[in-house]
Backbone as CSV, one residue per row, in Angstrom:
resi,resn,N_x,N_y,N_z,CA_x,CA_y,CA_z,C_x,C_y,C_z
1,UNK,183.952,154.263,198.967,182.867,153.585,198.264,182.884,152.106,198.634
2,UNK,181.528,151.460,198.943,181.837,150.231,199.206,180.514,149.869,197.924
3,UNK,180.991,148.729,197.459,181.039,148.026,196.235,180.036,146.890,196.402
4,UNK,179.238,146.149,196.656,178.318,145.132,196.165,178.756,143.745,194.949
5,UNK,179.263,142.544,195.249,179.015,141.519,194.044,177.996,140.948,194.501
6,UNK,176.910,140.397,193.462,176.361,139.259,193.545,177.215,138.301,193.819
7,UNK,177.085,137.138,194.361,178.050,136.147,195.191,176.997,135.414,194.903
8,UNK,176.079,134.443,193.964,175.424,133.489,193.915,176.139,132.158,192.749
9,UNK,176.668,132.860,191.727,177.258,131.919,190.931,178.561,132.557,189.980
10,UNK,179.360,132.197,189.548,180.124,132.813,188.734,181.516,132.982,189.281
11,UNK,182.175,134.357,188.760,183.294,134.513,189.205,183.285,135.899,190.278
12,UNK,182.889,135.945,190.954,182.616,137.261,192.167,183.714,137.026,192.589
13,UNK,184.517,136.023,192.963,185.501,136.285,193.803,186.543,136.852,193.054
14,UNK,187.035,136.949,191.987,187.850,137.618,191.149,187.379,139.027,190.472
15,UNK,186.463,139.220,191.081,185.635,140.673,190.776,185.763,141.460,192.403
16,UNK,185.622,140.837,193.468,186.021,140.884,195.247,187.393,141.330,194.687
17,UNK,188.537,140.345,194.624,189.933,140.607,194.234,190.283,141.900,193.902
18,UNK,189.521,142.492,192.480,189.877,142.891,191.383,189.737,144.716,192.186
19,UNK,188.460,144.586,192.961,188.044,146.304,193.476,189.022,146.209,194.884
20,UNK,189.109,145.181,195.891,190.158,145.298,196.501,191.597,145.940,195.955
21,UNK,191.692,145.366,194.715,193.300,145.845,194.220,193.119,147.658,194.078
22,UNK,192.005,148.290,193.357,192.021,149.129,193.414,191.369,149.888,194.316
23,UNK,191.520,149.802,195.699,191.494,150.443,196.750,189.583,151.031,197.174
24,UNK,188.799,149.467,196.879,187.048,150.008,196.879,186.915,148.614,197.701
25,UNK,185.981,148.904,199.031,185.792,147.999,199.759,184.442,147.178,199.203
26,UNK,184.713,146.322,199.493,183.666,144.756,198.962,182.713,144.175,199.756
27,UNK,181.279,144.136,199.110,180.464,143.085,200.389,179.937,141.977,198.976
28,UNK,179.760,140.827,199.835,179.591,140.312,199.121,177.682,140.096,199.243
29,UNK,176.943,139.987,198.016,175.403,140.089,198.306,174.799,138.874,197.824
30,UNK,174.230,138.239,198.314,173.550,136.589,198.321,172.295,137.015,198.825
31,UNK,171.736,138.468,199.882,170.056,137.967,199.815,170.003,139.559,199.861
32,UNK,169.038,139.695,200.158,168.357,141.531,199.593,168.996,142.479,201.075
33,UNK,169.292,141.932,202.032,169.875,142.920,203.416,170.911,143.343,202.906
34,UNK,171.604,142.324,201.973,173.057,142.684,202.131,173.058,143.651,200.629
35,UNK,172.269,144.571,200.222,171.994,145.805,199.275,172.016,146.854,200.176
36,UNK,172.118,146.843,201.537,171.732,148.246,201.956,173.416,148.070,202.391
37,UNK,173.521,149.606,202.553,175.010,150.054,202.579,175.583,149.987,201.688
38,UNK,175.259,149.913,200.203,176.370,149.430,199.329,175.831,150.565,198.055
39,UNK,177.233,150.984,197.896,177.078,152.152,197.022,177.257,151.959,195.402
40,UNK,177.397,150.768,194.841,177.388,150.465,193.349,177.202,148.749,193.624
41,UNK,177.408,148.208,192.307,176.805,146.336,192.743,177.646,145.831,190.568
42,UNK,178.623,145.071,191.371,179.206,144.245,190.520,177.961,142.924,190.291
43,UNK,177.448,142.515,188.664,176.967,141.350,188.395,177.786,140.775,187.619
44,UNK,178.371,139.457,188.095,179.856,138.631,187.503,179.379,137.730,186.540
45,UNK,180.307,137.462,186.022,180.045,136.200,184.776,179.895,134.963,185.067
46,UNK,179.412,134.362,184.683,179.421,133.005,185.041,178.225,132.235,184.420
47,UNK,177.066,131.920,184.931,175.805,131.072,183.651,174.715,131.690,184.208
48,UNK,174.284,132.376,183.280,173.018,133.516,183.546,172.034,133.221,183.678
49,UNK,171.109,131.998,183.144,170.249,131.165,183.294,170.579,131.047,184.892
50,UNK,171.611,130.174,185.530,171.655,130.071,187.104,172.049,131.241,187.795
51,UNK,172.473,131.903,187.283,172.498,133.226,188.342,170.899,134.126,188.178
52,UNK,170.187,133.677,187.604,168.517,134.227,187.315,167.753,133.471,188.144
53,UNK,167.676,132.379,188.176,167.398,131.002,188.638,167.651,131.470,190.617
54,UNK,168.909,131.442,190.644,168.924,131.586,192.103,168.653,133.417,192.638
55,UNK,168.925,134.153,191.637,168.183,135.496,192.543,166.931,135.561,192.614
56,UNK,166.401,134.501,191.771,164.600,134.153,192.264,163.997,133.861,193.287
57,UNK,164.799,132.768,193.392,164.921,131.636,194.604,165.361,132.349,196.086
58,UNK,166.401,133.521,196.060,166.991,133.902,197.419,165.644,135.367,197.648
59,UNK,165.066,135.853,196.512,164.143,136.773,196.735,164.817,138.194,196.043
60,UNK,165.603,138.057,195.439,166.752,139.107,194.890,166.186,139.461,193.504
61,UNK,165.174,139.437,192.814,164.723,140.166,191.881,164.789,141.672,191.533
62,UNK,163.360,141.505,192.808,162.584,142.806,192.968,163.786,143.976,193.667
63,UNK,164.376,142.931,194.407,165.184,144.489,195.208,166.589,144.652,194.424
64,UNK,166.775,144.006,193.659,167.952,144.357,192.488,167.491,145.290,191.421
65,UNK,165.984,145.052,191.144,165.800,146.333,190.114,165.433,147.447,190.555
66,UNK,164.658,147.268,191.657,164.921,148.652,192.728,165.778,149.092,193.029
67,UNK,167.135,148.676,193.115,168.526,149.565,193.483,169.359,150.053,192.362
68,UNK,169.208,149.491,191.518,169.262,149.983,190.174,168.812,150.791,189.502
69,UNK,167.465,150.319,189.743,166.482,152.060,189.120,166.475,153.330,190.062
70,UNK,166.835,153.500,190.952,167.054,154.090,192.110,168.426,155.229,191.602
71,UNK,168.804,154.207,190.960,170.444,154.688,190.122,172.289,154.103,190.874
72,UNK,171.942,152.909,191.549,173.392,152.715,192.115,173.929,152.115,190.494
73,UNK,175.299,152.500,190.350,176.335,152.435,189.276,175.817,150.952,189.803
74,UNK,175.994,150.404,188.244,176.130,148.695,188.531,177.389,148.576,186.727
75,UNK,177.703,147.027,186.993,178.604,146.745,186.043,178.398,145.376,186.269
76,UNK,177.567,144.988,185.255,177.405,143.440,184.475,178.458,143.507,183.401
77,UNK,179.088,142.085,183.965,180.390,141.259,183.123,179.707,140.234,182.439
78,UNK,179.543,139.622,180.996,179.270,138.521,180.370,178.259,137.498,180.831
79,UNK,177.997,137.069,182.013,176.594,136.470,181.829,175.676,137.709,182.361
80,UNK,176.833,138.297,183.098,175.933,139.551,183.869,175.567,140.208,182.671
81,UNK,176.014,140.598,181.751,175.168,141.687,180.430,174.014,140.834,180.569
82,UNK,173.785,140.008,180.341,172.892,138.920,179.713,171.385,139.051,181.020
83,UNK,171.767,138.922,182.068,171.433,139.289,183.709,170.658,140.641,183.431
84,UNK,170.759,141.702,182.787,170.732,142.675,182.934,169.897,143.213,182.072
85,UNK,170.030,142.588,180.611,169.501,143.208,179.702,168.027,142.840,179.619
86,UNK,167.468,143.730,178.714,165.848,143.278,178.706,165.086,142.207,177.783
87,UNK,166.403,141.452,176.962,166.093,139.824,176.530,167.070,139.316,176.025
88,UNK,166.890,138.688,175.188,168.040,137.848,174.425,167.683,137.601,172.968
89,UNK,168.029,137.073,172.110,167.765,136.862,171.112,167.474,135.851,170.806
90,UNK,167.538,134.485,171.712,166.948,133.078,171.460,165.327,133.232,172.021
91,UNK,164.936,132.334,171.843,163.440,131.495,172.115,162.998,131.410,173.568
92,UNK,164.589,130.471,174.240,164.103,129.979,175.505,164.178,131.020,176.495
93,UNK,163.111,130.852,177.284,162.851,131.434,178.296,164.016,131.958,179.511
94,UNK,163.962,132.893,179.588,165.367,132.924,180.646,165.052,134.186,181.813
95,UNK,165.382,134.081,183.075,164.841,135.297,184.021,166.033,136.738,183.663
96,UNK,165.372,137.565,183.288,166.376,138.881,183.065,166.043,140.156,184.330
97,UNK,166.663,140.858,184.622,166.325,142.040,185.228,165.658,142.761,184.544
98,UNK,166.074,142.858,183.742,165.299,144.183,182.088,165.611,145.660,182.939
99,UNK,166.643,145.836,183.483,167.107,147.257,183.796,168.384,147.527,182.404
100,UNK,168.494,147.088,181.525,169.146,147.811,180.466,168.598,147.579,178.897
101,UNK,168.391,148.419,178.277,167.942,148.494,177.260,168.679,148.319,175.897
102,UNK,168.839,146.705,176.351,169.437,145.991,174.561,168.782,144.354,174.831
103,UNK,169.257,144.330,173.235,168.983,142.609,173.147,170.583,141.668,173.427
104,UNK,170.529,140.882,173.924,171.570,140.207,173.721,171.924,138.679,172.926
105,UNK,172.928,138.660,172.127,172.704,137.423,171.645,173.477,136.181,172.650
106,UNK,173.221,135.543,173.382,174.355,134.682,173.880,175.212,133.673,172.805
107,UNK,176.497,133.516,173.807,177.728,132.890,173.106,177.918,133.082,171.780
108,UNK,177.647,134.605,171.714,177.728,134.911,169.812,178.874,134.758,169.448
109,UNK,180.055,134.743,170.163,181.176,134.565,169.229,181.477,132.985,169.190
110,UNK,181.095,132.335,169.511,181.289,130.748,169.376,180.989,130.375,171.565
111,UNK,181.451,128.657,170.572,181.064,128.251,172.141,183.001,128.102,172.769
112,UNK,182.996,127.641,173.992,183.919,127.604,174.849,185.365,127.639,173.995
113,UNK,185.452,126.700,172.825,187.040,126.835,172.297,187.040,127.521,171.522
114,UNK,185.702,129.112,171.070,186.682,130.381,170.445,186.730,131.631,171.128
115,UNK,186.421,130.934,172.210,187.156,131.857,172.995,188.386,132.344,173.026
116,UNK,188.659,133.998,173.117,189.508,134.479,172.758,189.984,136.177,173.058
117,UNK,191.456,136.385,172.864,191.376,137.572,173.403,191.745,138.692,173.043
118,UNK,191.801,140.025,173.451,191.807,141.180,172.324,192.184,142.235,173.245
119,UNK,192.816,143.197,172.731,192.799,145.022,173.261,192.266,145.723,172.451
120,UNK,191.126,146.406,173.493,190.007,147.211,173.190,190.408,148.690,173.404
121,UNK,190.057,149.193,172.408,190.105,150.725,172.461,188.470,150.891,173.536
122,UNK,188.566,151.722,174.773,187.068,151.787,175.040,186.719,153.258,175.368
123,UNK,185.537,153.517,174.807,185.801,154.729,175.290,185.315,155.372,176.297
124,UNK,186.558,156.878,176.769,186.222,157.480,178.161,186.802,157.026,178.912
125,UNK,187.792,155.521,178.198,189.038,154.829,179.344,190.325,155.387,178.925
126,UNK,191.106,156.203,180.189,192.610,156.384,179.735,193.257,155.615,179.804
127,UNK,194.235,155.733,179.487,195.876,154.878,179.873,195.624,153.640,178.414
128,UNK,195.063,154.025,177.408,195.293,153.542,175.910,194.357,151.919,175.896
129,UNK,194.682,151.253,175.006,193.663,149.641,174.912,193.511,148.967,176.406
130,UNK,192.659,148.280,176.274,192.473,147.509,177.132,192.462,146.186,177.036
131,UNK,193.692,145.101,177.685,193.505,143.883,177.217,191.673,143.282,177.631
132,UNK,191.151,142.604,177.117,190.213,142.331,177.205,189.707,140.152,176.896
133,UNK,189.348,139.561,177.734,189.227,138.186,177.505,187.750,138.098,177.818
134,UNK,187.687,137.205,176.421,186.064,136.596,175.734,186.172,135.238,176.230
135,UNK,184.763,134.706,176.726,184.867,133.335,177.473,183.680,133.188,177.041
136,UNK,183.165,132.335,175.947,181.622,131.757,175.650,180.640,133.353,175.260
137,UNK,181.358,134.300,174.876,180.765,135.804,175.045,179.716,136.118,174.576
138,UNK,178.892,136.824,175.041,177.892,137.695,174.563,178.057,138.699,173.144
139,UNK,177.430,139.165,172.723,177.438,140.666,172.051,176.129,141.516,172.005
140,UNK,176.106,142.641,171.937,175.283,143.287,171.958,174.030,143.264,170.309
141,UNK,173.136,142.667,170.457,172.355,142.920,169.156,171.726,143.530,168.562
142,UNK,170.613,144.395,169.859,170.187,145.245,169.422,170.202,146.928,170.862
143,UNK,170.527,147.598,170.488,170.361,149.092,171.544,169.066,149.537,171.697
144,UNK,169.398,149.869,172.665,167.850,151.028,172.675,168.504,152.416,172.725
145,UNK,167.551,153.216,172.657,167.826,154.600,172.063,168.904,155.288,172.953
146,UNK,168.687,154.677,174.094,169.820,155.825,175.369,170.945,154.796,175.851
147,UNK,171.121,154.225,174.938,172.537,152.979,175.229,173.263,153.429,174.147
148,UNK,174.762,154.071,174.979,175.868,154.383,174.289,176.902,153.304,173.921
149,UNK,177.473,152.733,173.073,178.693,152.333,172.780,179.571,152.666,173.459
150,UNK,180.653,151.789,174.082,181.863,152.127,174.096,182.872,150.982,173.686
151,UNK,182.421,150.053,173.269,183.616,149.614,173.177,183.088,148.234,171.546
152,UNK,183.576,148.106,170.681,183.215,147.110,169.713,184.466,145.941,169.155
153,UNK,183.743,144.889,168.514,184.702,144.047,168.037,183.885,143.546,167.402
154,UNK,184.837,143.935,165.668,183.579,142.813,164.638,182.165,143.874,164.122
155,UNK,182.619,145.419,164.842,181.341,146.000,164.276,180.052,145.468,166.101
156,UNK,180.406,144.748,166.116,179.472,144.627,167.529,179.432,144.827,168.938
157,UNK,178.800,145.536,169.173,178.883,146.453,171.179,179.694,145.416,171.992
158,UNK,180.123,145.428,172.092,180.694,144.678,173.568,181.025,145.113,174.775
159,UNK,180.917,146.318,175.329,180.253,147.425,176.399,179.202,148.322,176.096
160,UNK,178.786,148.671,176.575,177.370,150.008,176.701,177.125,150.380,177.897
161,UNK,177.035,151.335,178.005,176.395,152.472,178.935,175.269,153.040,178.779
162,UNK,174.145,152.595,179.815,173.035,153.140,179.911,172.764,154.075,181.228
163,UNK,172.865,155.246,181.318,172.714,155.627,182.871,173.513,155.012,183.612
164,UNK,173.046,154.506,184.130,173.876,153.671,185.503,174.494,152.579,185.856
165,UNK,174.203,152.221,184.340,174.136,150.452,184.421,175.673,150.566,183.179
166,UNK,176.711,150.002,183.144,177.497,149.445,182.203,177.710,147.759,182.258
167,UNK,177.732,147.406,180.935,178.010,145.842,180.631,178.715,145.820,179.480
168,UNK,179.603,144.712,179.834,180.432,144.320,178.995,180.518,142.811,178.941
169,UNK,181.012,142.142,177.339,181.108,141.269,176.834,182.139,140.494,177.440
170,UNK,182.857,141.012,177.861,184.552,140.287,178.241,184.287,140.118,179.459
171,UNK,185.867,139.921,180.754,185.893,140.231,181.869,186.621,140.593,182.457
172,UNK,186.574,141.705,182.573,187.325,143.001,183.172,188.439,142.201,184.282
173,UNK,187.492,141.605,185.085,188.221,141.195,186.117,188.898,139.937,186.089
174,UNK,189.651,139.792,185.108,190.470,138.173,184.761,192.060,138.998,184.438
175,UNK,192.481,140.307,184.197,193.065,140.616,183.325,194.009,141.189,184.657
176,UNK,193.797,142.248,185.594,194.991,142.672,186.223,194.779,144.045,185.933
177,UNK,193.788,144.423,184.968,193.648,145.831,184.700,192.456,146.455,185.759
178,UNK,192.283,147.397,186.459,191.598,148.159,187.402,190.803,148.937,186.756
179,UNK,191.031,149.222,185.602,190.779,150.818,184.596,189.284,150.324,184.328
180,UNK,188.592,149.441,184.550,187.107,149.223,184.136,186.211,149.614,185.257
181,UNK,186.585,148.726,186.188,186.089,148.941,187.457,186.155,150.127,188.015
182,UNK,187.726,151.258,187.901,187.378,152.241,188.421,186.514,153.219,187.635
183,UNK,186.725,153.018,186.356,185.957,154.272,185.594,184.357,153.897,186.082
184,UNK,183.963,152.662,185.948,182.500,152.580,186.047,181.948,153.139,187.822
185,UNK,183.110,152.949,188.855,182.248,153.905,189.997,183.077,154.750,190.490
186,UNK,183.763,155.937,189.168,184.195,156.643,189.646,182.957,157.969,188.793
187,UNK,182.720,157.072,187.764,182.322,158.107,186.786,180.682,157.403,186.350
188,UNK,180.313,156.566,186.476,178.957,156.033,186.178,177.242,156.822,187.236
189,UNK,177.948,156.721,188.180,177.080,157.285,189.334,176.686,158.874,189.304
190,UNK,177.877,159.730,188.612,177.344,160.984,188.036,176.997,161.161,186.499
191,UNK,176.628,160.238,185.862,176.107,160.231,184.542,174.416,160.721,184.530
């Protein structure tokens, strides 16, 4: 399987790292060529407003929700939920994909210093909790009808699974744990 990050802003290179460790080759994607050949597509954390901002700008909209709706496994991390979902819960204007069906609230658990960290029971993941680190985090506010839970804190989603698409609040790829990344393209792509 070769793997897809967005590479425009954020932390991709520790998401590159993270599928290297567990044995899934990496391209990195900055304009719409570099979608073909690639069999799932990491969207990394980092400031979602500028990672919206520049897949505008490189022409990466249209052919990101086409490969998505198409059905390649994707896995938005924390600005990536935000990237992904079909709004937010503030006012201001912000560019979304709208390939997953929730609201998101940004930096719902506080801003930068409550940030903080936790082991998540998630489910459909073996090998028991999952350490898990919150950085300025998201949460899930509202679902749509075919978005499953898997994982909460506080009573609030902080992963979901829609078809093809999983996002999560935390970031998988800061921690040393593999168990996110592999479940989502070992097991997302036949959902």
């Amino acid at each position: 399987m070769r793997v897809g990050v967005l590479a425009l802003q954020g932390d991709f290179r520790e998401h590159a790292l993270m599928l290297g460790g567990v044995g899934i080759e990496v391209a990195l994607v900055r304009q719409s060529d570099d979608l073909s050949g690639i069999d799932g597509l990491i969207v990394p954390g980092g400031e979602s407003t500028t990672i919206g901002k520049l897949a505008e700008r490189f022409g990466l909209l249209e052919p990101l929700r086409a490969a998505i709706a198409d059905g390649m496994p994707t896995l938005g991390t924390c600005a990536g939920m935000i990237f992904l979902a079909g709004s937010t819960t503030e006012s201001r204007p912000q560019i979304q994909l709208g390939v997953l069906d929730v609201v998101v609230r940004r930096n719902a658990f506080g801003r930068q210093v409550s940030s903080f960290e936790a082991d998540l029971e998630v489910a459909g993941l073996s090998g028991g909790p999952t350490h898990a680190v919150f950085i300025r985090a998201p949460w899930i506010d509202k679902l749509g009808a075919g978005v499953e839970v898997l994982a909460e804190v506080e009573g609030h989603p902080v992963m979901v699974r829609e078809r093809n698409v999983v996002a999560t609040s935390f970031h998988p790829e800061l921690t040393g744990d593999g168990r996110i990344h592999t479940l989502v393209f070992s097991t997302v792509g036949e959902a």
